[in-house]
Phi, psi and omega in degrees: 000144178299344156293319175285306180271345143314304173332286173295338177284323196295308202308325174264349140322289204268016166293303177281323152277348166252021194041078160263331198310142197250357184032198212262335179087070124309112173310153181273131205287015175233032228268338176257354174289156134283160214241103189259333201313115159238302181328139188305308178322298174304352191263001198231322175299308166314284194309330175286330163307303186287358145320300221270300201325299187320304208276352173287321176281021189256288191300321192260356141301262214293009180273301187281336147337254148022267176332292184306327213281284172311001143284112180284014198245097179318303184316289178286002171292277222300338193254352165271342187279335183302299187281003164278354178289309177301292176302010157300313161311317178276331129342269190328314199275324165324297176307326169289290203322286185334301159339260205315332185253011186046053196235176182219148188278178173305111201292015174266028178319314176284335177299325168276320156334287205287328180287340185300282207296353185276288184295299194299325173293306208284303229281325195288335176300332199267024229084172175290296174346279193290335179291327193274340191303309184302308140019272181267350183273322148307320197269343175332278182335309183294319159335291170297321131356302165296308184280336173274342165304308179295343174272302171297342174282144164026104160318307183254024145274060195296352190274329174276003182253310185302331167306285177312294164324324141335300191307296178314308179316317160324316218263308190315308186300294194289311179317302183299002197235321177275331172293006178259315178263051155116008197280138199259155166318145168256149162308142188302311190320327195265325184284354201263288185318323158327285204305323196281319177283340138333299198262347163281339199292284183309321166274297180341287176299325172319312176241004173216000000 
C-alpha cells in the first residue's frame, strides 16, 4: 500500500540521519586493528575522510531506498533492499569510526538524503534497466572513491582502512551483482552530472 510505504521511506530517513540503523551485525572490521593514530592532526585528518565515508553511505541509504520505492519489480525491491542492508552496516562502522577519532558527521546530512533518494526514485520510473544501471554507475564511483581513500589515509591508520577496504569490497560485489541482473548504461549526460555531484558531495562533507 502507498501508505505503508511512505511510512517506511520517513522510517528509514530519520533511522539514518539519527543513527538508528540496525544493518545485517556484521562485525566491525577493525574490531583487532589497533588504533596506532596519535598524532592530532592526522586524527583530525582521518576524521574529515571518514566524514566524507559516513555522508557517502548516507546518500547510498537514500538511493537504494529510492530505487526500492520506485520500482514495480517485487524480485528486484528485494536485492536493492538487501544491498541497503549491507550499506546499513558500512554507516555504523562509519559512525564508531568518527567516535573513536572525535570527529562528526556532515550537518549537510539532509541535503544528501534527499539528493540520494530523489536520484534513485527517478532512475527506478525509467526502468529494470536503468535502476540497475544506476546501481553500477554509483557503486563503480564509490569503488574508486575508496581505492583513494586507502592510499591517503594516515600511514598509521590502519583501523580506518580495514573499514574502508571492507566497504570497497562491498560496493564491488553490488556492482558485479546489478551488471549480472541486467544493468544497462546510463546516458553519458547523466553520468557526467554523477560526477559533479560526487565531487559537490566530497567537499562539501569535508569541512561541514
Amino acid at each position: 500500500m502507498f501508505s505503508d510505504q511512505v511510512i517506511a521511506n520517513i522510517d528509514n530517513a530519520l533511522r539514518t540521519l539519527t543513527g538508528q540503523q540496525i544493518g545485517s551485525d556484521r562485525p566491525y572490521p577493525a574490531r583487532d586493528v589497533p588504533d596506532a593514530l596519535l598524532r592530532p592532526w592526522e586524527r583530525q585528518r582521518a576524521g574529515r575522510m571518514m566524514r566524507v565515508n559516513h555522508a557517502g553511505e548516507i546518500m547510498a541509504q537514500a538511493l537504494y531506498t529510492g530505487q526500492a520505492t520506485g520500482t514495480n519489480d517485487p524480485a528486484l525491491r528485494e536485492q536493492l533492499q538487501q544491498a541497503r542492508m549491507e550499506e546499513e552496516d558500512h554507516l555504523r562502522w562509519c559512525e564508531t569510526r568518527l567516535r573513536e577519532l572525535n570527529s562528526r558527521p556532515s550537518l549537510l546530512a539532509p541535503l544528501w538524503y534527499s539528493a540520494g533518494w530523489s536520484m534513485g526514485f527517478l532512475a527506478a520510473r525509467r526502468g529494470r534497466a536503468s535502476n540497475l544501471g544506476l546501481v553500477v554507475a554509483v557503486e563503480n564511483q564509490v569503488e574508486e572513491h575508496l581505492n583513494s581513500h586507502l592510499d591517503e589515509l594516515p600511514a598509521d591508520d590502519e583501523r580506518s582502512r580495514a573499514i574502508v577496504a571492507q566497504m570497497r569490497d562491498d560496493e564491488v560485489g553490488h556492482a558485479e551483482k546489478a551488471e549480472a541482473l541486467g544493468a544497462g548504461k546510463l546516458p553519458m549526460p547523466v553520468r557526467m552530472a554523477m560526477g559533479v555531484f560526487s565531487k559537490v558531495l566530497t567537499r562539501g562533507a569535508l569541512w561541514i
